[in-house]
C-alpha positions as CSV (number, residue, x, y, z in Angstrom):
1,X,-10.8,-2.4,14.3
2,X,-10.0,1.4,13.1
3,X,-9.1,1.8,16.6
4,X,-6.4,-1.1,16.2
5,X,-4.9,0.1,12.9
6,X,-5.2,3.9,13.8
7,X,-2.8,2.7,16.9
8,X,-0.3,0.1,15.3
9,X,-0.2,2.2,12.0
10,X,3.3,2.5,12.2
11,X,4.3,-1.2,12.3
12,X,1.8,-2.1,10.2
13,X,3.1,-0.1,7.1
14,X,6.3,-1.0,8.2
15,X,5.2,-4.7,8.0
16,X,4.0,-3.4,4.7
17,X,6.7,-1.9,3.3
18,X,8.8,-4.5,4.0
19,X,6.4,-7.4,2.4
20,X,6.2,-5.3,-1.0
21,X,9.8,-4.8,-1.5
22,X,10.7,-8.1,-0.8
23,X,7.6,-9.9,-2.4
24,X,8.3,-7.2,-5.6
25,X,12.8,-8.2,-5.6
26,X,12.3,-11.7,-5.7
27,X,13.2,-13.9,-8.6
28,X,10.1,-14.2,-10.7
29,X,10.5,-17.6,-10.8
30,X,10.0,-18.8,-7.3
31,X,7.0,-16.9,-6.6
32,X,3.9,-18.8,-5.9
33,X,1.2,-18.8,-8.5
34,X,-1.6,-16.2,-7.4
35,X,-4.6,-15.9,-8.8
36,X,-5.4,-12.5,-10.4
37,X,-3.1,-9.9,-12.8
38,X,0.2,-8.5,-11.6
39,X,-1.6,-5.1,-12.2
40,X,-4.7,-6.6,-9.3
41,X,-2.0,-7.9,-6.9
42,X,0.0,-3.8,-7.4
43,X,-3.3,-2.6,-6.6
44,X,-4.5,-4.7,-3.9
45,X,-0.4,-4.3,-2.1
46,X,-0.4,-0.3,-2.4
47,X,-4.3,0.0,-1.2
48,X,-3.3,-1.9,1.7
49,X,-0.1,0.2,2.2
50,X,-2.1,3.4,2.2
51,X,-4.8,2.4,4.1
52,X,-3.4,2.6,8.1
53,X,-1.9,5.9,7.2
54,X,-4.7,7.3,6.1
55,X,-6.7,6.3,8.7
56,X,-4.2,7.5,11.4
57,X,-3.6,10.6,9.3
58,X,-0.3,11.4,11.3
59,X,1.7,15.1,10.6
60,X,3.1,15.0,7.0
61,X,0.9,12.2,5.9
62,X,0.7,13.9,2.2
63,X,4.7,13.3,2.5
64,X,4.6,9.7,3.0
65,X,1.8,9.1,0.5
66,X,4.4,10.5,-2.0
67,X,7.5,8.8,-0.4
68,X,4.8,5.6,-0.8
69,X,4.6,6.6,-4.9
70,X,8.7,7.1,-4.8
71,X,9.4,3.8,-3.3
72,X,7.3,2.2,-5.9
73,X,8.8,4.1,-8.4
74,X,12.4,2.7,-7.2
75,X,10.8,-0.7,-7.1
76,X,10.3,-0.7,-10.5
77,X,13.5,0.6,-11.2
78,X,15.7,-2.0,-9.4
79,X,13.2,-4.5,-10.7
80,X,15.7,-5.5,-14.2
81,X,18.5,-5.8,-12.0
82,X,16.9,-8.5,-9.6
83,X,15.2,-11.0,-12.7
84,X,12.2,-9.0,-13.1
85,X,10.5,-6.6,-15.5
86,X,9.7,-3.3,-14.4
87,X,7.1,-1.5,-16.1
88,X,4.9,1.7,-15.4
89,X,1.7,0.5,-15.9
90,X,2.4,-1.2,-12.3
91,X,3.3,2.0,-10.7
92,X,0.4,3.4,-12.3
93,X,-1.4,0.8,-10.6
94,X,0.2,1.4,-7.7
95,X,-0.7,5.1,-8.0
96,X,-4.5,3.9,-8.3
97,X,-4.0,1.9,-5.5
98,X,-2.8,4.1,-3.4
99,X,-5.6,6.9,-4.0
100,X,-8.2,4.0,-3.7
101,X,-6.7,3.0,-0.2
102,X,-7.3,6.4,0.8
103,X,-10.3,6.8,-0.6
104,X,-11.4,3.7,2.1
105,X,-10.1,4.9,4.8
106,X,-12.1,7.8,4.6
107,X,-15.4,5.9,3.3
108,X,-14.5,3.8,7.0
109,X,-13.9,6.2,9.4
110,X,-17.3,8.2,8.1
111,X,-19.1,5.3,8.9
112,X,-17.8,4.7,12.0
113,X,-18.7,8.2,12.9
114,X,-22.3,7.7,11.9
115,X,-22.2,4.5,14.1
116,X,-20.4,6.7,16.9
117,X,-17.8,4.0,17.1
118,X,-15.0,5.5,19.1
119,X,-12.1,6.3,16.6
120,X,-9.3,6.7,19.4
């Protein structure tokens, strides 16, 4: 599975991307009810974002962690313009999320070393 990610990372922060901006613009009332706290669903979204670039590690990757922060950043900017509330405390949880989803990636690709699971 690391092999699959490390490969498609591209599209699949693209695909990403692409889900958070446009699951985080929509009109707060037609979202779906989801269980968990807007600050769990920040986390969980960002984690995920983080996680094939960190396990790819590509040239720059530092870059596009922060370009990952930024774009939350202007998500919660744009946020009052579109029917939504921006607040902070998500991109703080974005920020957490982030550092957790590369905190996995690394926890995976050590143990798919000790397993000698082929990583490329």
């Amino acid at each position: 599975m690391i092999c699959l990610i490390q490969k498609y990372w591209l599209h699949i922060t693209l695909m990403l991307l692409v889900s958070i901006a446009t699951l985080s613009l929509w009109p707060a009332a037609y979202l779906p009810s989801v269980p968990g706290t807007d600050k769990t669903h920040h986390f969980i979204a960002y984690a995920a974002l983080m996680l094939p670039t960190a396990l790819r590690q590509p040239k720059h990757w530092l870059i596009i962690a922060f370009a990952f922060l930024a774009f939350s950043g202007s998500i919660e900017l744009i946020q009052p313009y579109v029917n939504r509330y921006g607040e902070w405390l998500d991109m703080a949880a974005n920020a957490v999320g982030l550092f957790c989803g590369f905190i996995l990636a690394k926890i995976m690709v050590f143990f798919a070393f000790k397993k000698n699971v082929p990583l490329q």
